[in-house]
C-alpha positions in Angstrom: 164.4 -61.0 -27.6 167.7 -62.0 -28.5 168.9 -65.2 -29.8 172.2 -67.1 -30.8 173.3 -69.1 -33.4 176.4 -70.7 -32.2 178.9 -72.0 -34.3 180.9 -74.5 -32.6 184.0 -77.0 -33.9 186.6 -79.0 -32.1 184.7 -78.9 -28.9 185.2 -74.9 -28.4 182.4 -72.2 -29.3 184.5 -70.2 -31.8 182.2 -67.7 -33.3 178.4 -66.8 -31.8 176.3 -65.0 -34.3 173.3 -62.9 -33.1 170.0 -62.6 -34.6 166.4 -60.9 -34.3 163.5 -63.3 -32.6 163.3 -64.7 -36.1 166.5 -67.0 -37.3 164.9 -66.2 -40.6 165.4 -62.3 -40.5 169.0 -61.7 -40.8 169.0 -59.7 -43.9 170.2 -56.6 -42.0 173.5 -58.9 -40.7 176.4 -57.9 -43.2 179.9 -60.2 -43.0 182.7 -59.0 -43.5 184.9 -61.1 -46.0 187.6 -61.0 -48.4 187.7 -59.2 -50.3 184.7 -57.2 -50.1 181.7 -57.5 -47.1 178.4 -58.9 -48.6 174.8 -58.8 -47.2 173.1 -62.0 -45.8 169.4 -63.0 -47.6 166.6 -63.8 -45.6 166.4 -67.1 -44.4 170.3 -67.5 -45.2 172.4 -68.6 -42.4 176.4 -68.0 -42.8 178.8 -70.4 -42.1 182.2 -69.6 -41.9 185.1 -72.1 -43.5 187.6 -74.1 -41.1 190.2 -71.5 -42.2 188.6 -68.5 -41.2 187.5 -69.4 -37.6 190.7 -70.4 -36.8 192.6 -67.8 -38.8 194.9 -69.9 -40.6 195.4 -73.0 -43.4 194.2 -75.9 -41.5 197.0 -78.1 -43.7 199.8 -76.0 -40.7 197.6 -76.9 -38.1 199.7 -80.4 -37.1 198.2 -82.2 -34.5 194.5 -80.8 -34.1 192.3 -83.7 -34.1 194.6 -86.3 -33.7 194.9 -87.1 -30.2 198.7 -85.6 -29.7 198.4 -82.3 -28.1 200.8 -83.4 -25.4 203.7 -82.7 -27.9 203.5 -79.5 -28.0 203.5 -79.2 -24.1 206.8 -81.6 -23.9 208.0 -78.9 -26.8 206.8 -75.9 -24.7 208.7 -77.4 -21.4 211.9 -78.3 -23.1 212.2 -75.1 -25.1 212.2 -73.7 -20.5 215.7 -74.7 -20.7 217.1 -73.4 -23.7 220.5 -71.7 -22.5 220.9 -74.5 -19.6 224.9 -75.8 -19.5 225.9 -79.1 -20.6 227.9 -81.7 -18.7 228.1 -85.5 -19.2 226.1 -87.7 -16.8 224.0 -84.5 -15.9 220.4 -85.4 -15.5 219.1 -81.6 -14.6 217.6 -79.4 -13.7 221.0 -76.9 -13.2 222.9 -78.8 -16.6 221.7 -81.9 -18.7 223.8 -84.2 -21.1 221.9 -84.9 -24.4 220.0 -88.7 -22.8 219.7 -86.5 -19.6 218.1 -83.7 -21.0 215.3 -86.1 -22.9 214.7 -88.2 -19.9 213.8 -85.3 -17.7 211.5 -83.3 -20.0 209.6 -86.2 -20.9 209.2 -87.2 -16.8 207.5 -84.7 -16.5 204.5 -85.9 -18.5 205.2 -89.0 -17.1 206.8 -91.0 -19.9 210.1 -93.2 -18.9 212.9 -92.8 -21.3 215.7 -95.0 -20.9 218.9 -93.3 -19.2 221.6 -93.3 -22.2 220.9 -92.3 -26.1 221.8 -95.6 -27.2 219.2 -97.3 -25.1 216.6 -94.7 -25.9 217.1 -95.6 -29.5 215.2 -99.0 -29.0 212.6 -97.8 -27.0 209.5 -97.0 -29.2 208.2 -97.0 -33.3 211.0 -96.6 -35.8 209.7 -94.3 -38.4 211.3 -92.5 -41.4 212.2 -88.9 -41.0 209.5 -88.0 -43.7 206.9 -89.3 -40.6 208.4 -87.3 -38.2 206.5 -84.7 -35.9 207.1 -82.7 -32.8 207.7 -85.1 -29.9 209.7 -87.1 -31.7 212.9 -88.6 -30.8 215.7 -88.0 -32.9 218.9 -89.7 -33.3 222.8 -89.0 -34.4 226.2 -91.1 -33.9 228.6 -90.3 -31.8 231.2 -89.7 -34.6 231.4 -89.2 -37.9 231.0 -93.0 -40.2 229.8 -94.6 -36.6 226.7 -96.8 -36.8 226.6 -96.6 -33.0 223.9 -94.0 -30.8 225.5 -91.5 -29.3 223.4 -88.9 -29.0 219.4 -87.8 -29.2 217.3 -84.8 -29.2 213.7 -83.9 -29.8 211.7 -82.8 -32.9 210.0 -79.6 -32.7 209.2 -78.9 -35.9 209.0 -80.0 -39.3 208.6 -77.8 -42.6 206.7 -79.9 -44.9 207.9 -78.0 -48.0 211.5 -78.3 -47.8 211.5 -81.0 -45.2 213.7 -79.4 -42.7 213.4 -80.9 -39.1 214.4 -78.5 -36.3 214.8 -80.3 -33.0 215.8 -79.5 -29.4 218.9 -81.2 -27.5 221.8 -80.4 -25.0 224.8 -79.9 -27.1 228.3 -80.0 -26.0 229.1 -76.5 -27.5 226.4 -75.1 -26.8 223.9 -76.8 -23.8 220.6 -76.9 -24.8 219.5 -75.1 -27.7 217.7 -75.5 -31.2 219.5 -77.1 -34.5 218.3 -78.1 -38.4 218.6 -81.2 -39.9 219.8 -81.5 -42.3 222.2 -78.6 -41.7 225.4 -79.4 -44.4 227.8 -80.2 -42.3 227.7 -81.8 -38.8 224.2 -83.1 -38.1 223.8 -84.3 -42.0 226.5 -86.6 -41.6 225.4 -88.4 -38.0 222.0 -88.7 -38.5 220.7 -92.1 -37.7 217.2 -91.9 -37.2 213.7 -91.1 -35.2 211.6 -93.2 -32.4 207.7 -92.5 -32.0 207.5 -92.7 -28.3 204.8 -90.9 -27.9 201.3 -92.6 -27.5 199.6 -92.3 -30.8 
């Protein structure tokens, strides 16, 4: 007779280890590790680290655990549009302006966004751009020196080492595509700063 020892975190079974009719005789089990695969003593029972069940440093993991998986769908959604046209006023689905583009992708989860940049800027937690995480708003001036709104996109990822914020938007140039703050030129010198809409 077979039985299972199941290994289970974050609500999912992520590794099911079998044994004899004894949980106590699993000498003959071997693991396979790094560097080298050891043998398990009897009445030992192996349990793997964070890390290795999910295949990765848990310190990249951002948002397990913390209530904001939706983020990373509103990232998933918007990044569906990449390539789409930009025109001013536009709302979607065929061309978006940069408030336009926001406001429709976040709809969709049903979360109301103001209709112009300038409005979404009040709407929300101000945080500091070393707070930010996907989901995000984030915010530039029209024009250069201006301490006016004039135009938004959305953080999809942060690097915490070099603290580079990528975000999403509908540019002028180029519709809606992907660009780095701080970049040395353009973005670096309207960036105003980032709303927490989303419910924590």
């Amino acid at each position: 007779m077979i039985h299972w020892i199941v290994i289970m975190t974050i609500g999912a079974v992520l590794s099911m280890v079998p044994t004899t009719a004894s949980a106590h005789n699993i000498s003959d089990l071997t693991i396979q590790t790094n560097p080298s695969p050891y043998k398990l003593d009897d009445a030992d029972i192996y349990v793997p680290t964070l890390e290795e069940l999910l295949g990765g440093n848990v310190n990249d993991m951002q948002g397990i655990g913390d209530g904001s998986g939706i983020q990373f769908e509103i990232i998933d959604y918007a990044k569906q549009f990449l390539g789409t046209r930009y025109r001013s006023g536009a709302k979607g689905p065929s061309a978006f302006d940069c408030s336009g583009f926001t406001s429709y992708v976040f709809r969709k989860f049903d979360l109301s966004l103001a209709s112009s940049s300038r409005a979404q800027a009040n709407q929300g937690e101000r945080i500091s751009l070393t707070e930010a995480k996907p989901g995000d708003l984030m915010f530039f001036s029209g024009r250069r020196n201006s301490k006016s709104v004039g135009h938004v996109g959305i953080v999809v990822d942060v690097d915490q080492t070099t603290g580079k914020v990528k975000f999403i938007h509908a540019a002028t140039s180029k519709g809606v595509s992907i660009d780095t703050y701080p970049d040395g030129g353009y973005y670096s010198k309207r960036f105003m700063h980032i709303q927490r809409v989303l419910p924590s």
